[in-house]
C-alpha positions in Angstrom: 0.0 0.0 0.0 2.9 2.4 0.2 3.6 2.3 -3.2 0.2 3.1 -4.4 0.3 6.5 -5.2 3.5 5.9 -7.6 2.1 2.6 -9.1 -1.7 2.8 -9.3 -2.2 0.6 -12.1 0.6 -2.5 -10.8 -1.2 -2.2 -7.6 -4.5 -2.3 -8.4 -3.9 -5.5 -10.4 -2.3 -7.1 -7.5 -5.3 -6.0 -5.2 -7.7 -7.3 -7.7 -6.0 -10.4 -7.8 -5.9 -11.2 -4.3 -9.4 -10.2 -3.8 -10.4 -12.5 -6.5 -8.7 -15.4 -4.3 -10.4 -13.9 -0.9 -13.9 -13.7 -2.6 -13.2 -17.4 -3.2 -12.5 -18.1 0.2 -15.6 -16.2 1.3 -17.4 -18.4 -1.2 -16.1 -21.6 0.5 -17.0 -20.3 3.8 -20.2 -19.4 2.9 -20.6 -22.9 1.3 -18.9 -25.0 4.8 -16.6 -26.7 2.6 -14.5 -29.0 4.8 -10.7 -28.7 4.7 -10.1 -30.5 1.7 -13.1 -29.4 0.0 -12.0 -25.6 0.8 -8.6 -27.1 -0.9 -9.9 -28.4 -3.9 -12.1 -24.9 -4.6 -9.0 -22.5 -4.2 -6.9 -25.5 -6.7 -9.9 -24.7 -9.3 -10.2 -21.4 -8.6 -7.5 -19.4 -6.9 -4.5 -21.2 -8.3 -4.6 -19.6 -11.7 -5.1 -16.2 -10.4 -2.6 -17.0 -8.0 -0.3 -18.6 -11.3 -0.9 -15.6 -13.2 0.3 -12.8 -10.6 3.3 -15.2 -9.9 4.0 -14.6 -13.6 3.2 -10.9 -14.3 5.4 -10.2 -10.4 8.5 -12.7 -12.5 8.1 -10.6 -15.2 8.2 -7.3 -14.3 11.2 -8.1 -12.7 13.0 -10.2 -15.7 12.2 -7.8 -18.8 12.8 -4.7 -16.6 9.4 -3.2 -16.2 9.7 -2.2 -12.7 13.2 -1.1 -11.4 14.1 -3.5 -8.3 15.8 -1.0 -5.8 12.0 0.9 -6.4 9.1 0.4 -3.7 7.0 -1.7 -6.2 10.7 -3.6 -7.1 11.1 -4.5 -3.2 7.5 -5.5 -2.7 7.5 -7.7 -5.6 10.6 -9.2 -4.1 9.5 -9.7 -0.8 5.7 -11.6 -2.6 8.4 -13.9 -4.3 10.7 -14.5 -1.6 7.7 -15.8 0.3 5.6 -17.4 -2.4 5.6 -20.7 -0.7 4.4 -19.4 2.3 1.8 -17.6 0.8 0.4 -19.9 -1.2 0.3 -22.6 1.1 -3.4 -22.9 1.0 -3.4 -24.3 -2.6 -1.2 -26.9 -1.0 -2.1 -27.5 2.5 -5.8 -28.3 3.5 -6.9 -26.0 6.5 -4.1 -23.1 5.6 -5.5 -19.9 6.2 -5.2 -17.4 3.5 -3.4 -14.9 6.4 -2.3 -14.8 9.9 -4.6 -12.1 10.7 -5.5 -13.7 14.0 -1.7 -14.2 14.7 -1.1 -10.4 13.8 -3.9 -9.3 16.7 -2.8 -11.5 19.4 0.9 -10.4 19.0 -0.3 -6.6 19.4 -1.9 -7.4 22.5 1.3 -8.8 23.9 3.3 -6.0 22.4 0.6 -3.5 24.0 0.7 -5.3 27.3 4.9 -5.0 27.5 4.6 -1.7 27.1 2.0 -1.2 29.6 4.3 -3.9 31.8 6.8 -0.8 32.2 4.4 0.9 34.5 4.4 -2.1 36.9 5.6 -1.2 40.6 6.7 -4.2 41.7 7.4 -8.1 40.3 3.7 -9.4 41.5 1.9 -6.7 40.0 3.4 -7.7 36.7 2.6 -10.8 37.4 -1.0 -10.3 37.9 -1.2 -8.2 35.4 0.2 -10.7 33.1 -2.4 -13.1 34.2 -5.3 -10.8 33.4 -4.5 -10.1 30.4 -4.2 -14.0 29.6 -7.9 -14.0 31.1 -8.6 -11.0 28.8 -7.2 -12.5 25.4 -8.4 -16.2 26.4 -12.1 -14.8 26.7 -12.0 -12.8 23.3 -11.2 -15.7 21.1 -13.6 -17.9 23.1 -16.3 -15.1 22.2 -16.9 -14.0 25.6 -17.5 -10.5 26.4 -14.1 -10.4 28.9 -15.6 -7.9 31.4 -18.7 -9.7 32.0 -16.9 -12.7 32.3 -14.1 -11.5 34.6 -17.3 -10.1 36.3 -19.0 -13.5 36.6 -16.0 -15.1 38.2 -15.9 -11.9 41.0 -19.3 -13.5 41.9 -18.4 -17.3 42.2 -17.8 -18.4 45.7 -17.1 -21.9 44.4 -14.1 -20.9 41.7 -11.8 -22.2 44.0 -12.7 -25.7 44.5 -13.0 -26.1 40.3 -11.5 -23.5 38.4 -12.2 -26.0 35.2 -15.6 -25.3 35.3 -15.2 -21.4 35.2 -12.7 -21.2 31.9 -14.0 -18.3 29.4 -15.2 -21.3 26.9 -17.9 -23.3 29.7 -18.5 -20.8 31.9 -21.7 -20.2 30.9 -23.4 -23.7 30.4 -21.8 -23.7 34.3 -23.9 -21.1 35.4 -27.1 -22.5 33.5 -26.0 -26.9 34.9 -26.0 -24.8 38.7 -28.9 -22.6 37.8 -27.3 -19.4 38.1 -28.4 -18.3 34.8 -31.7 -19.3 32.6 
């Protein structure tokens, strides 16, 4: 995206090329294919979209098109450096076309050192470090982390089984002991 503005028309066919291959994945979630379904749509239909920008991102490199020390040069080099990777999901059933879910859980942890640096003392880290577990475990189970953290404030019994309380079967807990309707 930093290159935009110089290369509109190289970058709009790379854009349109990987949103062909992310409509497809929409299309195969939107469908529930299993795994190897999911695999088989993106070998009919992503794989030559993916073939062709593979091609055009050799050639504007090999005839000269583009100059390499250039912004679109180094971006092309990085998507071919790391072709395998990124096209893993025409290969590997279950691949996920990104790591976007990766990406969010390592800014947490980056956000929470550099809240860390306000710690007083070793146990407050600590704790804090803990929370924050409680915080991120709760999001990707779905749970609204307040209200759970909330929840748990309430529990006399947490203590004797903490199993029962985790972010992912808390609530069916509270409904089995009729806490909740």
């Amino acid at each position: 995206m930093d290159v935009v503005n110089s290369f509109p028309d190289e970058c709009r066919y790379v854009l349109e090329t990987l949103a062909a291959v992310f409509h497809h994945d929409a299309l195969a979630r939107e469908r529930a294919l299993t795994a190897d379904e999911r695999l088989l749509f993106h070998q009919q239909h992503s794989l030559p979209r993916m073939e062709e920008l593979h091609a055009w991102c050799r050639q504007q490199l090999d005839e000269r098109k583009v100059e390499p020390n250039s912004g679109l040069g180094k971006a092309i080099q990085y998507l071919l450096r790391h072709w395998p990777e990124l096209t893993l999901f025409l290969r590997q059933a279950g691949a996920p076309l990104d790591n976007n879910l990766c990406e969010r859980a390592l800014k947490k942890a980056i956000l929470h050192r550099k809240n860390a640096l306000f710690y007083r003392t070793a146990n407050g880290a600590k704790v804090g470090d803990l929370f924050m577990s409680l915080i991120h475990t709760a999001e990707l189970s779905g749970v609204n982390p307040f209200d759970y953290m909330t929840e748990l404030l309430r529990q006399p019994d947490l203590k004797t089984n903490p199993a029962q309380w985790m972010p992912w079967n808390y609530r069916a807990t509270l409904v089995d002991s009729g806490i909740a309707a």
